[in-house]
N, C-alpha and C positions, 0 to 999 in steps of 0.2 A: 361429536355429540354436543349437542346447543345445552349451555349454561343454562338453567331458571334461576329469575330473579327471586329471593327471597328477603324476607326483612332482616335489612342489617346486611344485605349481600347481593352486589352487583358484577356480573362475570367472574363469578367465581372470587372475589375478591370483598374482604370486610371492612363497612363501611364503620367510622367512628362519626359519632353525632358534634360538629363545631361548638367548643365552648363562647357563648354569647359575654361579653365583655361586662365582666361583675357592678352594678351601679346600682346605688339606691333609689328609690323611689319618691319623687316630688309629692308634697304634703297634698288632700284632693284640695279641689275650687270649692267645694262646700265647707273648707277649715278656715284656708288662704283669705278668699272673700271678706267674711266678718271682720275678721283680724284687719285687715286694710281700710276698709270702712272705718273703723272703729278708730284709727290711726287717724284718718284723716280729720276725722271728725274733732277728735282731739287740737290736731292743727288750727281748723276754725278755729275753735274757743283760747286758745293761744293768742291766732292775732288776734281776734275782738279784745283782751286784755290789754295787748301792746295798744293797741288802737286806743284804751281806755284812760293807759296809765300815759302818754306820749309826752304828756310836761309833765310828769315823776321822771319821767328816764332823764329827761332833758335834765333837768335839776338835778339829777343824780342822786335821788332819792328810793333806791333801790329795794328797799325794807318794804316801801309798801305792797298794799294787799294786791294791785295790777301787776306793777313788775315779778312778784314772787306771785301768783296765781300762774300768771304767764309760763315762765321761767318751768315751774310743777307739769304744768299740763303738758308742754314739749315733752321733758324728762321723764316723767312717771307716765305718760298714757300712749302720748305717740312715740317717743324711741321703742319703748317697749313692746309694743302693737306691733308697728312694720318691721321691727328686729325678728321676733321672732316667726312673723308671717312670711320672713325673704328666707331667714335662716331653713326653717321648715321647707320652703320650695326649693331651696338652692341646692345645703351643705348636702343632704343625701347624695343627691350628684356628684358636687364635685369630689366626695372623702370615699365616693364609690362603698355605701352601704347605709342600713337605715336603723335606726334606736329601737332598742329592743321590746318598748311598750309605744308603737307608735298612737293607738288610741288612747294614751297618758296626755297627748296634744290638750286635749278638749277642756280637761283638768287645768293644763297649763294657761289656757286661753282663759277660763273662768277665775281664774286664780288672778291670774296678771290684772282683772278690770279691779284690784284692789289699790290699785294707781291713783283710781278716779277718789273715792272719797281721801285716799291719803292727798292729793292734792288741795284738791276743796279742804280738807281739815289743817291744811298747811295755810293757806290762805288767810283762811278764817279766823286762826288760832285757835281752833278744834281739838283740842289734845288726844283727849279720847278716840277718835274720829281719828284721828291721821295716825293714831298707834295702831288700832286696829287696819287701816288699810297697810301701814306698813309691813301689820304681820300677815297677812293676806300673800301681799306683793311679792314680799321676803319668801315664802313659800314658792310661789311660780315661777319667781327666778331661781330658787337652787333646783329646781324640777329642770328648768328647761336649760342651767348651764350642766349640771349632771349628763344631760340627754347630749347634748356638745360633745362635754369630755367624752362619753361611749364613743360615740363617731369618731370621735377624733384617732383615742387608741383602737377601736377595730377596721378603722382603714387601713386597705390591705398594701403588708409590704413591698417593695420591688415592683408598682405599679404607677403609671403616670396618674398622679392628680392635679387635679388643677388649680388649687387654695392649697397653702403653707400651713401644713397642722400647726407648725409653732406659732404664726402671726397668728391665726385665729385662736387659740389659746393662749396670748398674750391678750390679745382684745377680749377675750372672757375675763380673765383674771383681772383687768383694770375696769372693768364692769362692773364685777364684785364690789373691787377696790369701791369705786366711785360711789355704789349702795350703799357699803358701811361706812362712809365717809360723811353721806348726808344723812343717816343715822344717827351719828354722835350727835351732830351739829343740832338736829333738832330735839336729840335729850337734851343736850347740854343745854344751851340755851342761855350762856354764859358772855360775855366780851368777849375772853379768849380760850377757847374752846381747843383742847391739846396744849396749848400753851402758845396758839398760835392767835391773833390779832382774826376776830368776828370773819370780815369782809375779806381778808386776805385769806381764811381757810375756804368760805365760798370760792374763791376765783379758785385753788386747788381743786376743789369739788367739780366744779365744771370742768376745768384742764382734764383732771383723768377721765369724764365722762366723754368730752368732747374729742378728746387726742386720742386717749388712752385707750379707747373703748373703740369710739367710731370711725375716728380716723384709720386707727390702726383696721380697721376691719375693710372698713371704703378701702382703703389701700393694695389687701392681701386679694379680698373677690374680684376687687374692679380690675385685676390686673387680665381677668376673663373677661368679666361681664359686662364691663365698657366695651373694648372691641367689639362682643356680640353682636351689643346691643346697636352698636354704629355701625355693623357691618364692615368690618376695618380687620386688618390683617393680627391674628392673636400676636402677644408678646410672648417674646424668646423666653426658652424655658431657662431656669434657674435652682442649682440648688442649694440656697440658704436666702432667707427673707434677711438681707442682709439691711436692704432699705427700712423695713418696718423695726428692726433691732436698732436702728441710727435712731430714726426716729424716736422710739421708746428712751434712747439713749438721752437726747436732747430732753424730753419731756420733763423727766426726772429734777436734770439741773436745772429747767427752768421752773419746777414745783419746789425747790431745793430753797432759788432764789425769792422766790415772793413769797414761803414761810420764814426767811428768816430777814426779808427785806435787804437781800445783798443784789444791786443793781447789774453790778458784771457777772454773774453765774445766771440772772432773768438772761443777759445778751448773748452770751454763752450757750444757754440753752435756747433759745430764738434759733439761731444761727444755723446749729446742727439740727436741728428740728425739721427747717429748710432745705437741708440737703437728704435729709433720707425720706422727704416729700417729691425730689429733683425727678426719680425715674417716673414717679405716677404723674407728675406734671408733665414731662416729654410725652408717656403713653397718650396720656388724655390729651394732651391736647395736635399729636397726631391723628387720632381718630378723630378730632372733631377737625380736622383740616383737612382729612385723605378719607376719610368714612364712607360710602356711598348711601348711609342715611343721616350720620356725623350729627352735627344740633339742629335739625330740622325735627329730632324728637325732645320729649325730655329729658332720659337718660344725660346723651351727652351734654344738650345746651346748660344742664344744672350744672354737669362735672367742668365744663370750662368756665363757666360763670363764677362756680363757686370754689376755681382755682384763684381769681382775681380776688373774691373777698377770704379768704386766707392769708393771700398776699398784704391785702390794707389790714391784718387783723395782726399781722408779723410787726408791719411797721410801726407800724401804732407800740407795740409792746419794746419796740428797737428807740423810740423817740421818748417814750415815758422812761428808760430804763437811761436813756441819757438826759433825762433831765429838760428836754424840749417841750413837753407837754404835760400835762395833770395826769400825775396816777391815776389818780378817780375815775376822770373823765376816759384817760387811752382804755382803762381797764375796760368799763361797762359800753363803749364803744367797738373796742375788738371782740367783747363775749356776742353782743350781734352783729358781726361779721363772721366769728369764727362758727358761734353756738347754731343763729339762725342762718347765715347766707352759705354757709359751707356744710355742713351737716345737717340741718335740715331740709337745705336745699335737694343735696344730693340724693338724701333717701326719699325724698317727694317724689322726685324726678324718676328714679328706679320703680318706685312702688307702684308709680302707674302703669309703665309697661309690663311689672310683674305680674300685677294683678290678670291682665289681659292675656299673659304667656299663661299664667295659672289657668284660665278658661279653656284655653285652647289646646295645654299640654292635659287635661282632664275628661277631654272629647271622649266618650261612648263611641265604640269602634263604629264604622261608617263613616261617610264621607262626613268633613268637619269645614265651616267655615276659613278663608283666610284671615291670619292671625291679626294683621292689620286692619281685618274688617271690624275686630272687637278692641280695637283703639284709638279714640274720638282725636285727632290727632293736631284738628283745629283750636280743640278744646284747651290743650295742651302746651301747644305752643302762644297761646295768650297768659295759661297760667305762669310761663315761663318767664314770659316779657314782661308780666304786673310783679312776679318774685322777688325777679333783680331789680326792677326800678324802683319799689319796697322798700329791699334790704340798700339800698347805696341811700336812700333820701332818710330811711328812719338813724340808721347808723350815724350819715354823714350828718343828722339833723343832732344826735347827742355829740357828735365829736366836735362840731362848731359852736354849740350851745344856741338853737335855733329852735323854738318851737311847731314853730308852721313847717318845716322840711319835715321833723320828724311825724309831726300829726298826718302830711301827706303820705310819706312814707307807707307806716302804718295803717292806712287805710288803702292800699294798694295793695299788701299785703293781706287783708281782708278778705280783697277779691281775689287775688291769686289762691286760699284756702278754701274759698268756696268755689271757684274754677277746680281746684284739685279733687275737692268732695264731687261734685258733679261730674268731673268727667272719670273717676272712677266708680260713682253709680250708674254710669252710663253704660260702661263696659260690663256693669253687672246684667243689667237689664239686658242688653245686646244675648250676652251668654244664656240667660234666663229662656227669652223670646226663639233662640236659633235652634236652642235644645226643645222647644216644644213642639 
């Protein structure tokens, strides 16, 4: 007697439907987008400041209105913009699940442009004005590390993920840190503010924003999203961010050191800094040697570039710390090595190709463009090569006391912002046009 197929039943036998592998959902291209844009835009206005203030820096006159405009518009407009626009595309995926108000985003996004006047009213001396952005800002960001921490704890147990809930929850938590840190700094408004010396609690400020926060986070994603992105063989699985705990380990003693100006605990802290930076430096810069698209994009060519200015950013704090060179000067020399050529760098570098993965992973079912077609890649690789030759001349222009390197510098870095603007309005309009 012949079997009939029924649903749910093939020869007689009961089919069970395959569980599809539990993942979250990348934030749309209509959220991502803006957020990027907006980020970038911010970077212009950055270096047009750098560009502005180029013999402040050079003098070492860091107080003024260019360098701290500067300085604001990176930190409060663009970290925060392409933070939360990568965080949104990415963490769903890798923590395998998605925040429980993901239409909370919009809020978040609207919220976060409270960066922009608290900049400008920093600048300015705005009081009012940069209190109010503050409490704007201060809202978006416990909105969007709240929505973090969810993911974090409802990613599911006993399954492979591919980010370290603790690194990324370290890098939140020195986030935090880093907000209420420039918080105080701008109530207080004091010489020594904590009990700690004006200038020396800014460089802590920066440290935890720049290490603490970015680093750590570059460190934990990139251990995925660098290979990805180079087409390079993923790195071996692991279980404990033992790297990103050295690190954080290091950080501390070297924040330890420069509040209390004890020079061996700065070198101390340098030291192990560098060694739990050691595995993402081998990764990265395997992938940019064995890659089969390696630095011929952004991604990688910022991540091996801006392994090199990390390196001069170490040294520099290793030479001040022995007494080789001027505090002052190593100082505000390594924060644009470490602030702009390494962490700016890198998430520039990312945010382009995000932005273009976000078009292409938002496709409307039917046939979709190739993703490379919505990545001006010419565009890119210029902004790449004006970046680094930017950050080495304007750096290298405050660390030799040179005004013309760093005025070169800085307007190199001009155009590499406005390459970065453009060729991620490019990739918008590509998406735009392909979709109609």
């Amino acid at each position: 007697m012949e079997t009939r197929a029924t649903p749910g039943r093939v020869e007689g036998r009961s089919l069970r439907p395959l569980r599809m592998a539990e993942t979250g959902q990348p934030a749309p291209f209509r959220l991502g987008a803006p957020a990027y844009l907006v980020a970038f835009a911010g970077w212009v206005v950055a270096a047009l400041l750098l560009l502005d203030s180029a013999s402040e820096l050079t003098g070492l006159a860091i107080s003024g209105t260019g360098p701290v405009g500067a300085a604001h518009a990176i930190g409060l407009v663009f970290f925060p913009f392409a933070v939360a626009a990568a965080v949104w595309q990415l963490l769903p995926v890798m923590l395998r699940n998605d925040p429980p108000r993901p239409r909370a985003r919009w809020v978040v996004l609207a919220l976060l442009a409270g960066g922009i006047p608290l900049a400008f009213g920093v600048a300015k001396g705005q009081n009012a004005l940069a209190a109010l952005g503050a409490v704007v800002l201060a809202a978006g960001l416990v909105l969007l590390l709240s929505e973090l921490a969810t993911m974090i704890g409802r990613a599911p147990a006993g399954r492979l993920l591919v980010v370290s809930r603790p690194a990324v929850a370290l890098a939140g938590v020195h986030a935090a840190l880093a907000f209420a840190l420039g918080a105080v700094v701008l109530r207080d408004g004091g010489p020594e503010p904590l009990g700690i010396p004006y200038e020396r609690l800014l460089l802590v400020h920066l440290s935890l924003a720049a290490i603490g926060w970015l680093t750590v986070l570059i460190a934990s994603v990139g251990r995925t999203l660098v290979p990805m992105l180079g087409l390079a063989p993923a790195a071996a699985r692991r279980r404990a961010p033992v790297a990103e705990i050295v690190l954080v380990t290091g950080l501390w003693l070297y924040l330890a050191g420069v509040a209390w100006s004890v020079d061996a605990l700065v070198a101390v802290g340098v030291v192990v800094m560098l060694g739990g930076l050691v595995p993402s430096a081998r990764l990265f810069g395997r992938v940019a040697a064995s890659g089969r698209i390696g630095v011929r994009e952004g991604p990688v060519a910022h991540a091996a570039v801006g392994l090199l200015f990390l390196l001069q950013a170490a040294l520099l704090a290793l030479a001040a710390a022995a007494g080789v060179v001027s505090d002052r000067r190593a100082a505000v020399a390594g924060v644009l090595f470490l602030g702009v050529g390494w962490a700016v760098g890198v998430i520039v570098g990312h945010a382009g190709k995000l932005v273009s993965l976000s078009g292409w992973g938002s496709w409307p079912p039917g046939p979709r463009p190739k993703q490379a077609d919505l990545y001006p890649r010419l565009g890119w690789q210029a902004e790449a090569v004006l970046f680094a030759l930017g950050v080495e001349l304007l750096a290298g222009g405050v660390a030799l006391d040179s005004e013309t390197a760093a005025r070169l510098g800085a307007g190199a870095l001009v155009l590499a912002a406005l390459a970065a603007l453009g060729s991620a309005a490019e990739t918008v309009r590509r998406v735009v046009v392909a979709r109609r």
